[in-house]
BAKOLVO-157119 format. One record per residue (C-alpha): x, y, z; residue in one letter. Coordinates in pm, whole numbers, plus 50000, padded with zeros to 5 digits. Layout:
REM BAKOLVO-157119
XYZa;...
END
This chain:
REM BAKOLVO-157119
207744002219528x;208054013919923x;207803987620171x;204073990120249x;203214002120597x;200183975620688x;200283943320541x;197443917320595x;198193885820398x;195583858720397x;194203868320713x;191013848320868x;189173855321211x;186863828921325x;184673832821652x;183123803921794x;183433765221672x;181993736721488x;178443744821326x;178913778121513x;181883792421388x;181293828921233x;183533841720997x;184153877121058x;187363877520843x;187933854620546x;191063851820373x;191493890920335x;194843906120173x;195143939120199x;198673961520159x;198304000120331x;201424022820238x;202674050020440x;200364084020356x;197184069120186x;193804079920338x;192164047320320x;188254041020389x;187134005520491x;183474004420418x;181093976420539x;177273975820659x;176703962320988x;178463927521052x;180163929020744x;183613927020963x;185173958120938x;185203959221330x;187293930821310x;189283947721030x;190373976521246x;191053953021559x;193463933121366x;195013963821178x;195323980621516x;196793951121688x;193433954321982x;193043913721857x;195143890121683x;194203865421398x;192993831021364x;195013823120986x;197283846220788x;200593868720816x;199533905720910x;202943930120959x;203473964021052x;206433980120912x;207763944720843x;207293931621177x;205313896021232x;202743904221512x;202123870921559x;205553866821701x;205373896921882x;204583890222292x;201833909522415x;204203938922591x;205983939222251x;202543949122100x;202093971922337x;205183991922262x;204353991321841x;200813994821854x;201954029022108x;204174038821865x;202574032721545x;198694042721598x;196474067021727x;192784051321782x;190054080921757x;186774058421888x;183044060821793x;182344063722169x;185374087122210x;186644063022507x;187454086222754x;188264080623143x;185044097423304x;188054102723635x;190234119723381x;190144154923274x;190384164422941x;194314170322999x;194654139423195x;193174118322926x;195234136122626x;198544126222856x;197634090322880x;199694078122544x;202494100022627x;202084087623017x;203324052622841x;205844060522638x;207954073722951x;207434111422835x;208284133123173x;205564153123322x;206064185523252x;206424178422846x;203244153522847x;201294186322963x;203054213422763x;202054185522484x;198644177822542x;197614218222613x;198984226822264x;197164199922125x;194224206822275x;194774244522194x;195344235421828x;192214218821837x;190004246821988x;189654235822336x;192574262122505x;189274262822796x;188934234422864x;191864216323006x;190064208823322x;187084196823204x;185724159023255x;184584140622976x;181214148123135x;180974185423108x;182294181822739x;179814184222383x;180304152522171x;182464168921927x;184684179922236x;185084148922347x;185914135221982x;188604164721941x;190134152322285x;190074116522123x;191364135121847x;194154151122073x;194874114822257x;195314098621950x;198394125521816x;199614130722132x;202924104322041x;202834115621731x;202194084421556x;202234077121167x;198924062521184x;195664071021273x;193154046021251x;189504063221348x;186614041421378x;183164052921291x;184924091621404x;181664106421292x;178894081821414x;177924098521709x;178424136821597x;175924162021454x;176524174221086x;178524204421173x;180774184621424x;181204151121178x;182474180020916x;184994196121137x;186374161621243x;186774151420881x;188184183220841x;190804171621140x;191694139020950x;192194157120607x;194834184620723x;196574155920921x;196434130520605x;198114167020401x;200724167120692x;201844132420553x;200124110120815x;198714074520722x;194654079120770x;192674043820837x;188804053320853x;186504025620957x;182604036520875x;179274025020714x;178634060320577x;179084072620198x;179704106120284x;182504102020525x;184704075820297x;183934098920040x;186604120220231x;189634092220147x;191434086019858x;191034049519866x;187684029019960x;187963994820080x;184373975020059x;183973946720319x;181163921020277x;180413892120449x;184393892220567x;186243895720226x;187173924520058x;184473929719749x;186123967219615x;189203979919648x;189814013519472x;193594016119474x;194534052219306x;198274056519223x;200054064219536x;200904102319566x;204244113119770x;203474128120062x;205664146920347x;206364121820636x;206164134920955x;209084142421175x;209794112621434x;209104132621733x;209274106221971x;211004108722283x;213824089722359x;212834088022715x;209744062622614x;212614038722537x;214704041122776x;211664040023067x;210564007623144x;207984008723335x;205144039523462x;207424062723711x;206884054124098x;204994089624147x;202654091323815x;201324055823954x;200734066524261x;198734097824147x;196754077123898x;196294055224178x;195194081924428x;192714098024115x;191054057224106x;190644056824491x;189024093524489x;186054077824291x;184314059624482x;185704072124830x;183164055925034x;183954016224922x;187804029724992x;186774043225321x;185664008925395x;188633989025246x;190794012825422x;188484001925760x;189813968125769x;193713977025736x;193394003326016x;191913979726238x;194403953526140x;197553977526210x;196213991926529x;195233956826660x;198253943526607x;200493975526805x;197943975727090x;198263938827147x;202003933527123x;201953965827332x;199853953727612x;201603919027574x;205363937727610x;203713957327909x;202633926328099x;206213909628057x;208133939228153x;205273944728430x;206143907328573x;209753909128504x;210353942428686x;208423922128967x;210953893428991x;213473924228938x;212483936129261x;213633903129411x;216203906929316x;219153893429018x;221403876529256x;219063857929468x;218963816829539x;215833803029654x;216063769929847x;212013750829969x;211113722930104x;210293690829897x;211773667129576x;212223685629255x;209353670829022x;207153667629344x;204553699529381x;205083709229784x;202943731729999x;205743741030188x;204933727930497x;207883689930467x;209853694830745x;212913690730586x;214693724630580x;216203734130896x;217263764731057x;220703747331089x;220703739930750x;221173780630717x;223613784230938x;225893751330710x;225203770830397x;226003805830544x;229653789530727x;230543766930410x;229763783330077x;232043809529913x;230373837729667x;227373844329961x;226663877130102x;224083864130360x;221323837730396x;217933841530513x;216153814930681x;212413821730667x;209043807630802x;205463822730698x;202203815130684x;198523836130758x;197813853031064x;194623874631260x;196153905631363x;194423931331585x;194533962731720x;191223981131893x;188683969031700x;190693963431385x;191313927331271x;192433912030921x;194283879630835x;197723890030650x;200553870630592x;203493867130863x;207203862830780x;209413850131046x;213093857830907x;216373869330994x;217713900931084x;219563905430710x;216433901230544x;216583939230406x;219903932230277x;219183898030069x;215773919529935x;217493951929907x;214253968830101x;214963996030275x;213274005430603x;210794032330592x;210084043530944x;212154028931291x;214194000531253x;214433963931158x;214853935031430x;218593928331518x;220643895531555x;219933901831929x;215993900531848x;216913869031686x;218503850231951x;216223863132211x;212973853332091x;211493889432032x;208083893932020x;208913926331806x;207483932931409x;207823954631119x;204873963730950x;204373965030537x;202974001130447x;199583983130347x;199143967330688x;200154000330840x;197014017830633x;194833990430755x;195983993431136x;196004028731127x;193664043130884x;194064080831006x;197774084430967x;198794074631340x;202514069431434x;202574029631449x;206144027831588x;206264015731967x;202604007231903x;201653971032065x;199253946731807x;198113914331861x;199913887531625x;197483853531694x;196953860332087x;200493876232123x;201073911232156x;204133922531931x;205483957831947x;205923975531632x;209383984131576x;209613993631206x;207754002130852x;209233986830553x;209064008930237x;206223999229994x;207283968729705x;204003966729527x;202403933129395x;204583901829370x;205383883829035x;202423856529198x;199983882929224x;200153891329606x;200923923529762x;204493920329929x;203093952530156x;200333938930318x;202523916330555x;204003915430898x;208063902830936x;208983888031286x;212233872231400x;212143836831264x;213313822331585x;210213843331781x;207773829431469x;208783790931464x;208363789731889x;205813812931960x;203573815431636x;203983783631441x;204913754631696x;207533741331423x;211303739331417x;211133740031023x;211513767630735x;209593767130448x;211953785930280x;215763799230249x;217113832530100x;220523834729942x;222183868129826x;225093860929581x;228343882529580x;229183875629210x;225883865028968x;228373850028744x;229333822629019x;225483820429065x;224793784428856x;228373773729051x;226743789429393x;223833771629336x;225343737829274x;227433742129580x;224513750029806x;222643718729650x;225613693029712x;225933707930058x;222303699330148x;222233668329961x;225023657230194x;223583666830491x;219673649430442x;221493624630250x;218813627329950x;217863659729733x;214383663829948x;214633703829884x;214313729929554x;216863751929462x;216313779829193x;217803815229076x;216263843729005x;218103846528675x;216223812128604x;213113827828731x;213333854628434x;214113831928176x;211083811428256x;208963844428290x;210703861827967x;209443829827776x;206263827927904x;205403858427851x;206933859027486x;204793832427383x;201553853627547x;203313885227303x;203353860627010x;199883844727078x;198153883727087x;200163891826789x;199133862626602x;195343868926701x;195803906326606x;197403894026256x;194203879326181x;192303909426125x;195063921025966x;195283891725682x;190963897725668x;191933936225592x;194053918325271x;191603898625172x;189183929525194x;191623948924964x;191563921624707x;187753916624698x;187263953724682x;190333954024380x;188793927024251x;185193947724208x;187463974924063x;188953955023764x;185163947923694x;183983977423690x;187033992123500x;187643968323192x;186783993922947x;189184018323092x;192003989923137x;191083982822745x;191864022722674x;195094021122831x;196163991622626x;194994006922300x;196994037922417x;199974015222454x;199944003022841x;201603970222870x;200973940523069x;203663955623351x;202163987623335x;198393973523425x;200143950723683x;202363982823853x;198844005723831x;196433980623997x;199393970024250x;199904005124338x;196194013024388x;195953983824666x;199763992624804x;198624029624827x;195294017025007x;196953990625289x;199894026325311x;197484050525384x;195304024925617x;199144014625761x;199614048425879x;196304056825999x;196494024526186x;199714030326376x;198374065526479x;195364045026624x;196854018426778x;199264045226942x;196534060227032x;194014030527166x;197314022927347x;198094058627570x;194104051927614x;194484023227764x;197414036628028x;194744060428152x;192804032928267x;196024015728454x;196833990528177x;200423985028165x;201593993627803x;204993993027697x;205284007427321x;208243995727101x;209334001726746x;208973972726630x;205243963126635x;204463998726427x;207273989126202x;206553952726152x;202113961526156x;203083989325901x;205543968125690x;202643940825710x;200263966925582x;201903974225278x;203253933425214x;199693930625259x;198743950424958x;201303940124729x;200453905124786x;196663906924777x;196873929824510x;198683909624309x;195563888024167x;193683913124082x;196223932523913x;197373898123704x;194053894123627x;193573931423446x;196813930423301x;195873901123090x;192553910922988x;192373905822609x;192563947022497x;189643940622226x;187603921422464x;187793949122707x;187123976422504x;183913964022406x;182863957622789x;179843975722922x;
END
């Protein structure tokens, strides 16, 4: 005799334990061949349900052997049961089991969608079938616009869709009218005649009355079994695709529709989900833009100082100095500028606040006694007239250049200010020169509003003091500088006979501002990654919810042959496709927020990176939050969620 099809040897299910342990299934043996129409009969609790489970692989057994087609499922893993139960049944439901998202297409695809069957032959598929079947109008149709037969024949449909030897149908009639219950019967007879094996699973006379052998259940053994002699039958062609075995997983683009088709349900809870990504992404490229703004802001600031400048001031290194030790001479200019190779020139300079007036205009600005190369160490050009000479210098000139801001102030109607005469202190100076503007300072002050004044003229006739409180140095060759600078500190050091002065670069004054203000980048990021890690753990709440609410459908997809991977790649894709869509959105907002922000005088400075890395975040985001709720559907038990509410 043939290898028989089904074979359930000393099978038991138990539910519960101890005193409370039910026996749904007690040592049952049961042998199906390939073509019978068998009827498993049972009232209610009698444990047919449990029969058809276990015969459709939905739940496995507590004792006994069951095989299909002389396979052990008990040493199958759960993807492996995936694959046989796909290729072996076809479950037609009592509640039909449809996806309410799904149109009647759509849910006829679903086996084929699993067994790696390309698009374009799922559909030319599942419209014949559904032609065949009477339903050539209504492809597009939800399960909610469908009769109860309809839905049945597109259960019907679903269940041949891989062509599968088996189809095991529970209660296919229980929720049909008369005429309806006849035509599915009707269904299951002409495919029994085409040579398929027909399991039926009912409480009703009429419809076992249909097979050719009648299985009684009571109590969870097996009281009747009319077993005719087995008739040959034609078996049907293997029409199985070879794709479905050579695809391992769902393709990239039907999970991302399915996904897409999920979101589209309840758009307003994805609206919200998609809130928190957005305002992750766009927080996180509007901070690390304002923060890259502010550092090129300060560094285009010390810049403007210039890259080959030594500063020398006053007072011990360590020791915090106002500027005002009198230990930096003008002499000690003149050794540096005679004795140190690699210097273009060397500015001595003196400065401190001063009332100046003119007609009834008085303000206290700041007043810069230096020397006559001063434009050439700060590469600032002269606006209007001329700077003081070397002849100003030695002379003792009571001559100034004005900043363009202290010009505005001094003459606030656009007067000519050169060969004008304003008081600096008590002492009339004439206005020789305007100095082109510089803007703000790296320290916040604005380099425009000042007055600059022979040094020599400033330490006699303004200050009283034969001291500088500071020392410019213009380097010929920036590579020398650290050599230039340790020259000029040895020098000194020689000449005071202890290191009672400061000497720094400007390349050293970027470094320390490029640091500074990269930690101020990384703190904003980190603060704007925040609400970008809450947005993740928003996503997984909301997917969360969704695996809930969408147990019964998750338990349809494994009775239509899903497998573990294929649950986990859906539900990842769903929350990947979310934090994607919200990534984008976000980095058109935070572009946005940011060119907003530039019309209020922020300084912004966009970059790649920050969109890339926020929008790379976005999606890590989703894939990784994502993950737990998709682990969590994927190993639902399929039995357990089929029967969820």
């Amino acid at each position: 005799m043939a290898q028989p099809l089904i074979k359930l040897k000393n099978i038991s299910r138990y539910f519960g334990s101890g005193d409370a342990t039910v026996k749904a299934l007690d040592n049952v043996s049961l042998e199906i061949h390939p073509g019978e129409f068998v009827a498993i009969m049972g009232q209610s609790g009698s444990g047919k349900s449990t029969m058809m489970n276990l015969i459709g692989m939905l739940d496995r057994s507590t004792d006994g052997v069951y095989e299909v087609s002389g396979k052990d499922v008990a040493k199958l893993t759960p993807d492996e049961l995936a694959g046989l139960r796909r290729d072996t049944f076809g479950f037609i439901f009592q509640r039909y089991n449809l996806l309410n998202t799904a149109n009647a297409e759509e849910n006829v695809e679903i086996p084929a969608l699993y067994a790696g069957i390309p698009g374009h032959k799922r559909k030319e598929r599942a419209r014949q079938l559904l032609t065949d079947l009477g339903l050539a109008d209504r492809y597009d149709h939800r399960p909610s616009q469908l009769s109860g037969g309809q839905q049945q024949r597109v259960a019907v449909a679903r269940a041949l869709m891989n062509d599968p030897p088996v189809i095991l149908a529970d209660e296919p009639t229980g929720a049909l009218d008369s005429k309806s219950s006849e035509d599915v019967m009707a269904l299951l007879q002409d495919l029994h005649k085409k040579g398929r094996t027909i399991i039926v699973i009912t409480h009703e006379e009429e419809v076992a009355s249909y097979a050719q052998r009648q299985i009684r259940l009571e109590d969870g053994k097996i009281t009747r079994d009319d077993q005719p002699a087995m008739q040959p039958h034609e078996t049907p062609a293997d029409t199985h695709n070879e794709d479905g075995k050579q695809n391992i997983a769902i393709g990239a683009i039907e999970s991302v529709k399915m996904a897409l088709r999920s979101l589209r349900v309840n758009i307003f809870r994805t609206a919200l989900t998609l809130l928190g990504i957005i305002i992750g992404v766009a927080a996180v490229i509007t901070m690390l833009a304002i923060g890259e703004g502010s550092k090129q802001n300060v560094l285009n600031q010390i810049s403007a100082l210039g890259t080959n400048i030594l500063n020398v001031r006053p007072g011990a290194p360590g020791i915090r100095s106002s500027g005002d030790n009198a230990t930096l001479m003008p002499s000690d200019a003149k050794a540096v500028a005679e004795n140190i190779s690699n210097i273009i020139t060397v500015v001595p300079e003196r400065s401190g606040q001063k009332t100046l007036r003119l007609g009834n205009i008085d303000d206290s600005i700041a007043v810069e006694g230096v020397g006559e190369t001063f434009p050439l160490a700060r590469d600032w050009n002269i606006k209007e007239g001329t700077f003081f000479t070397q002849d100003d210098v030695n002379s003792y000139a009571a001559v100034t250049v004005l900043g363009t801001t202290a010009v505005e102030t001094f003459f606030p109607y656009g007067e000519d200010p050169i060969g004008e005469y304003i008081l600096v202190g008590n002492i009339p100076f004439e206005i020789i020169g305007v100095m082109e503007s510089k803007g703000a300072a790296p320290w916040g002050s604005d380099q425009d509003n000042t007055a600059w004044v022979p040094y020599t003229t400033a330490l006699v006739r303004l200050f009283g003091s034969n001291y500088l409180n500071s020392m410019t140095i213009k380097v010929e060759n920036t590579d020398l500088i650290e050599q230039t600078e340790k020259d000029v500190t040895e020098l000194l050091i020689a000449r005071h006979g202890a290191e009672d002065f400061r000497a720094r670069n400007t390349a050293s004054f970027l470094e320390m501002a490029t640091e500074t203000q990269n930690t101020l980048t990384i703190l904003l990021g980190a603060v704007a990654a925040i609400s970008l890690l809450v947005g993740g753990i928003g996503v997984m709440n909301i997917m969360l919810v969704s695996v809930v609410e969408r147990t019964r459908e998750i338990g349809i997809r494994m009775a239509t042959g899903a497998r573990r991977k294929d649950i986990m790649l859906q539900f990842n894709t769903e929350a990947a496709v979310v934090c994607t869509i919200g990534g984008m959105i976000g980095v058109a907002l935070g572009f946005t927020m940011g060119f907003a922000l530039l019309i209020f005088g922020v300084n912004i400075a966009f970059t790649p990176a920050p969109a890339i890395l926020a929008f790379a975040c976005a999606v890590g985001t989703g894939l990784l939050f994502g993950y737990l709720p998709a682990r969590k559907a994927a190993h639902l038990d399929p039995v357990v969620a089929l029967s969820s509410e």
